[in-house]
NUROLUM-960476 format. One record per atom (N, C-alpha, C, O): y, x, z; residue in one letter. Coordinates in pm, whole numbers, plus 50000, padded with zeros to 5 digits. Last residue first. Layout:
BEGIN
{{Y,X,Z},"A"};
...
END
This chain:
BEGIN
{{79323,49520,14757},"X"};
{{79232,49467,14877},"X"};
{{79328,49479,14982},"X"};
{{79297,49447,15097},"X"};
{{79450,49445,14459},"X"};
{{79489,49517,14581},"X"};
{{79421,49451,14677},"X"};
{{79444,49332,14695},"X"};
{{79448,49506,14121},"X"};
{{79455,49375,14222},"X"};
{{79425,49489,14348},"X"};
{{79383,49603,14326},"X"};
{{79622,49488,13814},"X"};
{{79576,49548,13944},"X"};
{{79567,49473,14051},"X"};
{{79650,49389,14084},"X"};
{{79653,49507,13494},"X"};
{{79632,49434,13633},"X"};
{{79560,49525,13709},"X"};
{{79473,49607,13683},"X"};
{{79832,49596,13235},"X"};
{{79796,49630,13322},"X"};
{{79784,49501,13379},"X"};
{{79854,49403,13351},"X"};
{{79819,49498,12881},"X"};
{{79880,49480,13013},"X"};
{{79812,49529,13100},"X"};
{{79694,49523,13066},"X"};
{{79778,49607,12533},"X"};
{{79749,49626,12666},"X"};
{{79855,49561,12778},"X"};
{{79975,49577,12756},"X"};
{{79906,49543,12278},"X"};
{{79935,49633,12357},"X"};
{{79859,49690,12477},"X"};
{{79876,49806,12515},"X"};
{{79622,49378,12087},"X"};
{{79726,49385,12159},"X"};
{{79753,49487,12254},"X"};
{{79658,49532,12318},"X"};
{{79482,49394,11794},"X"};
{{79478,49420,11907},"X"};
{{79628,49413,12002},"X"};
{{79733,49455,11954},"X"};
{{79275,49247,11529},"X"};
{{79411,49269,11580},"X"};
{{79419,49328,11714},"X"};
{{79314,49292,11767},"X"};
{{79039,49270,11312},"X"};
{{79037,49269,11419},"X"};
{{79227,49331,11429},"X"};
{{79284,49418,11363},"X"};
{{78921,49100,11032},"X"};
{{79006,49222,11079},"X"};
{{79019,49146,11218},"X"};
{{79014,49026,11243},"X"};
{{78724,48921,10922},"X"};
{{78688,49008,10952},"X"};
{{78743,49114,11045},"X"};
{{78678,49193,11114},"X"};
{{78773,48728,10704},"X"};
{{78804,48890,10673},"X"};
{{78756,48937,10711},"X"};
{{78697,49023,10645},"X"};
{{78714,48492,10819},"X"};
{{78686,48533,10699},"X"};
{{78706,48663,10665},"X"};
{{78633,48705,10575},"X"};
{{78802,48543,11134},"X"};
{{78667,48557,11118},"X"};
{{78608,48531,10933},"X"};
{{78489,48544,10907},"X"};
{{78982,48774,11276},"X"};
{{78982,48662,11143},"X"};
{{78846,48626,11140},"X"};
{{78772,48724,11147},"X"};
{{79060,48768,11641},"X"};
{{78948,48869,11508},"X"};
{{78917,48690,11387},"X"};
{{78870,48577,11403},"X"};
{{79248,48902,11795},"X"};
{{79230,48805,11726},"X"};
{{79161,48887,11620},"X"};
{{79176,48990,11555},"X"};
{{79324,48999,12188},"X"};
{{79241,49039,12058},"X"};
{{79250,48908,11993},"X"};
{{79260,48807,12062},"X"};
{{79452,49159,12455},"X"};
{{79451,49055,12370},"X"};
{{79370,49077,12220},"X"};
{{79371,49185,12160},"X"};
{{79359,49359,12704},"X"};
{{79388,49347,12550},"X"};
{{79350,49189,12560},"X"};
{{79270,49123,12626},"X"};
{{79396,49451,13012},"X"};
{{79367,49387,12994},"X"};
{{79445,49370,12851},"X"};
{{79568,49365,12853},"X"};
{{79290,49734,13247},"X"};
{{79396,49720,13136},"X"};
{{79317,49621,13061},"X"};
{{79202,49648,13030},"X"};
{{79166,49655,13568},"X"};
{{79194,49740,13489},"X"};
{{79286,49689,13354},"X"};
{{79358,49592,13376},"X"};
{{79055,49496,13832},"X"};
{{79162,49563,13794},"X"};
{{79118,49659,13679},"X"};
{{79030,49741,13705},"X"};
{{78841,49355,13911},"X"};
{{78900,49283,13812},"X"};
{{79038,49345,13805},"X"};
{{79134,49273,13779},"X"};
{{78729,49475,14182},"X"};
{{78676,49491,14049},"X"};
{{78731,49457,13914},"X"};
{{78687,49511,13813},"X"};
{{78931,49324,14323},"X"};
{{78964,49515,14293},"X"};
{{78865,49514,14251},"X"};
{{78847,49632,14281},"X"};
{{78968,49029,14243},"X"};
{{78942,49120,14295},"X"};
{{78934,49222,14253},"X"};
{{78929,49232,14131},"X"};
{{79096,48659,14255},"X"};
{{79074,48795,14164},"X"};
{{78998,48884,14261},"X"};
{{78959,48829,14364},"X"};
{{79083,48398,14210},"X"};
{{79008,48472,14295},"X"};
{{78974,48604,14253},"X"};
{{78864,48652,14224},"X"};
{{79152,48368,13865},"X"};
{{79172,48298,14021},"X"};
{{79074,48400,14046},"X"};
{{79007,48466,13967},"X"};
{{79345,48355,13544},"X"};
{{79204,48444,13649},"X"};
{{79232,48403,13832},"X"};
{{79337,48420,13893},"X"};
{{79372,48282,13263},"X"};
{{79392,48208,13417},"X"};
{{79290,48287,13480},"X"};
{{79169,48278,13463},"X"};
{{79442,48339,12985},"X"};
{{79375,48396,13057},"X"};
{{79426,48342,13193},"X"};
{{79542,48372,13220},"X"};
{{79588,48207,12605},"X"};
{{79585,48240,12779},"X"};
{{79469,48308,12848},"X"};
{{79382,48343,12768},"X"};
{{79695,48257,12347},"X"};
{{79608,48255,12375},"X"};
{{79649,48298,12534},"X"};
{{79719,48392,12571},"X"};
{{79929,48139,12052},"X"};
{{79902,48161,12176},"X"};
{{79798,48134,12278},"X"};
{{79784,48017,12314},"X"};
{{80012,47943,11835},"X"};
{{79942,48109,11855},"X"};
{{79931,48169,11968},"X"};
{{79919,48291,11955},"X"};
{{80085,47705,11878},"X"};
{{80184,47862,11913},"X"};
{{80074,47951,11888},"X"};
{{80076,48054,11957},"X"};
{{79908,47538,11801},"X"};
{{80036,47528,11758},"X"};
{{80127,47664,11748},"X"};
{{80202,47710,11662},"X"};
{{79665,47642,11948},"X"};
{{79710,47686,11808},"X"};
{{79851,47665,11776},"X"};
{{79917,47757,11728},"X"};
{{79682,47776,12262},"X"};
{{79717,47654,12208},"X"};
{{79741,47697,12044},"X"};
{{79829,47779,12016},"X"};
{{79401,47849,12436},"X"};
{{79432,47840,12391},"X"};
{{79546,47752,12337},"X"};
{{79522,47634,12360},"X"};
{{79176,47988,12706},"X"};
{{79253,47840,12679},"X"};
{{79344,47886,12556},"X"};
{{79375,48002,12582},"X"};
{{78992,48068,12979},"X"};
{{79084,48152,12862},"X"};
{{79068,47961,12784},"X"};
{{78993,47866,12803},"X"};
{{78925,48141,13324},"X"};
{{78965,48010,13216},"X"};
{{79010,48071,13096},"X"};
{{79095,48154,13127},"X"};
{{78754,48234,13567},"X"};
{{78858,48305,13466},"X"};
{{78839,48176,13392},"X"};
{{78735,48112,13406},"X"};
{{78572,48184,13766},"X"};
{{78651,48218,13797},"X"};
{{78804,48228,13737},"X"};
{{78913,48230,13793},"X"};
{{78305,48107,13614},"X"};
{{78377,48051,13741},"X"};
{{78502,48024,13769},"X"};
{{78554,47914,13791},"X"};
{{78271,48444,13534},"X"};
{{78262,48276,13524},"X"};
{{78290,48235,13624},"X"};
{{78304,48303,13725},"X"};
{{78328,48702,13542},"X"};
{{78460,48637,13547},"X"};
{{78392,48450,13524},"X"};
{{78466,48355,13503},"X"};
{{78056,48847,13477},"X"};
{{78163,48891,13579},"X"};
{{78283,48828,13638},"X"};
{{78338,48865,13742},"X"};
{{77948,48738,13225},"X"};
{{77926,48703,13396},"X"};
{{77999,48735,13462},"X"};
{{78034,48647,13540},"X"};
{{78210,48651,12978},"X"};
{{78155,48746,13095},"X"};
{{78092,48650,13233},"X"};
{{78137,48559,13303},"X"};
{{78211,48368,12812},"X"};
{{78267,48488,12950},"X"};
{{78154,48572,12947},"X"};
{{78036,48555,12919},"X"};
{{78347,48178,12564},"X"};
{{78237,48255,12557},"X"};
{{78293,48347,12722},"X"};
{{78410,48383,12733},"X"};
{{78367,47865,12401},"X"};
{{78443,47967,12509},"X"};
{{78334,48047,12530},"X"};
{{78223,47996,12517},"X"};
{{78562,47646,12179},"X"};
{{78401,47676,12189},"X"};
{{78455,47847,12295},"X"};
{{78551,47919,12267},"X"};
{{78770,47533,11997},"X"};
{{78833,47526,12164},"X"};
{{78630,47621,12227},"X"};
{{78618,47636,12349},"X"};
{{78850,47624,11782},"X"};
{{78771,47446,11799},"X"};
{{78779,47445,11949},"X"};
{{78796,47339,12009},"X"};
{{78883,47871,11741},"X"};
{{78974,47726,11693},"X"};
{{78960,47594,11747},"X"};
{{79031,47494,11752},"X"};
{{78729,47962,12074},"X"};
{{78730,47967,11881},"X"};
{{78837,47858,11855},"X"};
{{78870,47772,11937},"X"};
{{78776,48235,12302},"X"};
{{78748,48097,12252},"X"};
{{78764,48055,12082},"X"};
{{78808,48127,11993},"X"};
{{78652,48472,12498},"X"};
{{78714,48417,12397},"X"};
{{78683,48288,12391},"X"};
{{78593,48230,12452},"X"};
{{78641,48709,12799},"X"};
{{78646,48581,12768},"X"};
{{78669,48610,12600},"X"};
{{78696,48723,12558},"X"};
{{78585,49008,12808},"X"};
{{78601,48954,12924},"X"};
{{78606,48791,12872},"X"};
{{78535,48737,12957},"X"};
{{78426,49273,12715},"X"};
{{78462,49131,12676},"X"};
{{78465,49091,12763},"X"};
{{78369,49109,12838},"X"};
{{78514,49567,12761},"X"};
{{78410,49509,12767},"X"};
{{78525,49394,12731},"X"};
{{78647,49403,12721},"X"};
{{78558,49928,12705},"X"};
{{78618,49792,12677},"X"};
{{78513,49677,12667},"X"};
{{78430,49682,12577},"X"};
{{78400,50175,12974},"X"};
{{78410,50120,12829},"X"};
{{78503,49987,12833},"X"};
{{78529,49937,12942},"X"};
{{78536,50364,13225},"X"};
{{78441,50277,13153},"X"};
{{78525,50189,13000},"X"};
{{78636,50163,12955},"X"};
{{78773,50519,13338},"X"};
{{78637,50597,13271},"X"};
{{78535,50470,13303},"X"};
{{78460,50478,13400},"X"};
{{78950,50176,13451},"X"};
{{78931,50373,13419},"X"};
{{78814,50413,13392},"X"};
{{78728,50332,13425},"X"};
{{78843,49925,13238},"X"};
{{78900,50000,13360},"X"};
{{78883,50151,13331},"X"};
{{78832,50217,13241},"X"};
{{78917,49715,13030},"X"};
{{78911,49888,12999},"X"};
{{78952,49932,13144},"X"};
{{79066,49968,13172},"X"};
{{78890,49384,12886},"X"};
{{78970,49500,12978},"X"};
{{78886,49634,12979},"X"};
{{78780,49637,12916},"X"};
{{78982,49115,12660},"X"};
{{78900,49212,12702},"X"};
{{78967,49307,12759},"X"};
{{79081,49336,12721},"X"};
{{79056,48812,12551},"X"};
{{79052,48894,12624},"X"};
{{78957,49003,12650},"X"};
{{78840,48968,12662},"X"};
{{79058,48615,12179},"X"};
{{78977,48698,12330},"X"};
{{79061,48743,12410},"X"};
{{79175,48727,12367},"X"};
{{79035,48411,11945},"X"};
{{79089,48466,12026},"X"};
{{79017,48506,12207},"X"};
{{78960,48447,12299},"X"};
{{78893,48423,11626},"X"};
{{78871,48383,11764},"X"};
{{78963,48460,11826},"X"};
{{78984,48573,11782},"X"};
{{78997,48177,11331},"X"};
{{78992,48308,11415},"X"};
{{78961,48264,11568},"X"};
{{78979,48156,11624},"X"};
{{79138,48040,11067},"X"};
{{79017,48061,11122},"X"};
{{79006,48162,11190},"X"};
{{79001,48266,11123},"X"};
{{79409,48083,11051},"X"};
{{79359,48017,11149},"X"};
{{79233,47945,11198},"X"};
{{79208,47862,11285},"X"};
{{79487,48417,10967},"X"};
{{79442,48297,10923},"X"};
{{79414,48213,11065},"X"};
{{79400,48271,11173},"X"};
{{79854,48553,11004},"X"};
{{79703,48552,11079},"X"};
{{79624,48420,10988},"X"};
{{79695,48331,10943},"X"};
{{80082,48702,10938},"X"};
{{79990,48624,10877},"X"};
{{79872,48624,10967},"X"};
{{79806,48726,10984},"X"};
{{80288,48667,11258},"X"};
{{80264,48756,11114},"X"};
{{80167,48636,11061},"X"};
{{80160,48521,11106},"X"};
{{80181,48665,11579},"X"};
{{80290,48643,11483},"X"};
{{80263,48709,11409},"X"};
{{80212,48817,11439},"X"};
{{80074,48535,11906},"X"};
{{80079,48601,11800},"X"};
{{80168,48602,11650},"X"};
{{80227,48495,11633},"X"};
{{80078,48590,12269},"X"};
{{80167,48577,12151},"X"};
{{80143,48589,12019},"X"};
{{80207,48688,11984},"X"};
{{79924,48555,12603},"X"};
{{79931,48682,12426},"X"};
{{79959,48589,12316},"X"};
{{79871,48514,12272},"X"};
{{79966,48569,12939},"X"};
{{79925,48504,12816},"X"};
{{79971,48615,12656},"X"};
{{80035,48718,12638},"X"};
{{79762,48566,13227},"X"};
{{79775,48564,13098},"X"};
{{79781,48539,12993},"X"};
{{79688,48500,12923},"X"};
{{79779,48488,13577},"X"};
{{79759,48447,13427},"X"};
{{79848,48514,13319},"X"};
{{79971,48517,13318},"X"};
{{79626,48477,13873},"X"};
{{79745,48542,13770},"X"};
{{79699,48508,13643},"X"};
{{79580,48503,13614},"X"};
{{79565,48456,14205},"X"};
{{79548,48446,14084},"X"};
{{79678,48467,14017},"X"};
{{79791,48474,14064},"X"};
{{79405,48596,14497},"X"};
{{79523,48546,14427},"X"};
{{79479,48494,14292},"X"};
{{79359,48490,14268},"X"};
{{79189,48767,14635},"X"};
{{79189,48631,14650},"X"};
{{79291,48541,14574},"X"};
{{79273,48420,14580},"X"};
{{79395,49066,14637},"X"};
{{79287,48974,14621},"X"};
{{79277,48869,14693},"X"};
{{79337,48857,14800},"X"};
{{79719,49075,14487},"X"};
{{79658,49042,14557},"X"};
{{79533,48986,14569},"X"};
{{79521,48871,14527},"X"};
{{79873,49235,14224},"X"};
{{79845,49087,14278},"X"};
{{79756,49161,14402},"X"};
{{79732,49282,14407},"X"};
{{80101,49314,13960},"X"};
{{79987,49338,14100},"X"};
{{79992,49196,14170},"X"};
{{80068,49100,14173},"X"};
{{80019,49272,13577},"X"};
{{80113,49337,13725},"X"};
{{80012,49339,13864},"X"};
{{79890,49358,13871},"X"};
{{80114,49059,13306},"X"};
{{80003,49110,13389},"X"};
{{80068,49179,13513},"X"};
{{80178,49136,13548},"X"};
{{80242,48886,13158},"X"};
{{80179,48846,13272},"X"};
{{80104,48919,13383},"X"};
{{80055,48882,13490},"X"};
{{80159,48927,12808},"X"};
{{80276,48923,12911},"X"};
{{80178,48868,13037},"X"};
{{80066,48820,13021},"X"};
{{80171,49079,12457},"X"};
{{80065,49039,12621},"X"};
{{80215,49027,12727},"X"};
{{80323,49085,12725},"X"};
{{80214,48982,12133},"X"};
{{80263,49029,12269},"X"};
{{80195,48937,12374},"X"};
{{80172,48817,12388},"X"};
{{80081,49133,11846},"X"};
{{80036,49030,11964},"X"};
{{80057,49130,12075},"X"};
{{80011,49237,12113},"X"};
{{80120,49064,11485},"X"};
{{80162,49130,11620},"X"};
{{80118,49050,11761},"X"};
{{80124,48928,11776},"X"};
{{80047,49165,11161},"X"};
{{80004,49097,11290},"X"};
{{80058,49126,11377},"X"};
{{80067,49249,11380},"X"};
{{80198,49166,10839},"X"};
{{80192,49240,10964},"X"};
{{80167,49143,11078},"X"};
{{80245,49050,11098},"X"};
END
């Protein structure tokens, strides 16, 4: 059994920053990528960052620059540093680990962000 706890998320302020981070536990292999991705209201789940074992990082245009996703294997634990946020960069933010020999995709609870003009 996989589990991945999101913590960090809440209200902020634009121009602020906030960081995220997601927990994982159970069997996971440690060939895997770890992501972020968010779900604002009536639009789709888009990819917001990942990174691979090897530290290799993938963004969104929407968040370069801006957003850092970072990793530490020791802990299973995958971050999200978002600076200069903005009320485009509010909606429900997943943690994701996708095995990449299997294949299975994990998902995390969801955290809310909201950012406030």
């Amino acid at each position: 059994q996989v589990q991945l706890v999101e913590s960090g998320g809440g209200l902020v302020q634009a121009g602020r920053s906030q960081r995220l981070s997601c927990a994982a536990s159970g069997s996971i292999s440690s060939l895997n990528v770890m992501g972020w991705y968010r779900q604002a209201p009536g639009k789709q789940r888009e990819l917001v960052a990942q990174i691979t074992g090897g530290s290799s990082t993938k963004y969104a245009d929407s968040v370069k620059g801006r957003f850092t996703i970072s990793r530490d294997n020791a802990k299973n634990t995958v971050y999200l540093q978002m600076n200069s946020l903005t009320p485009e960069d509010t909606a429900v933010y997943y943690c994701n680990v996708r095995a990449l020999i299997s294949g299975l995709n994990y998902w995390g609870q969801g955290t809310q962000v909201t950012v406030s003009s």
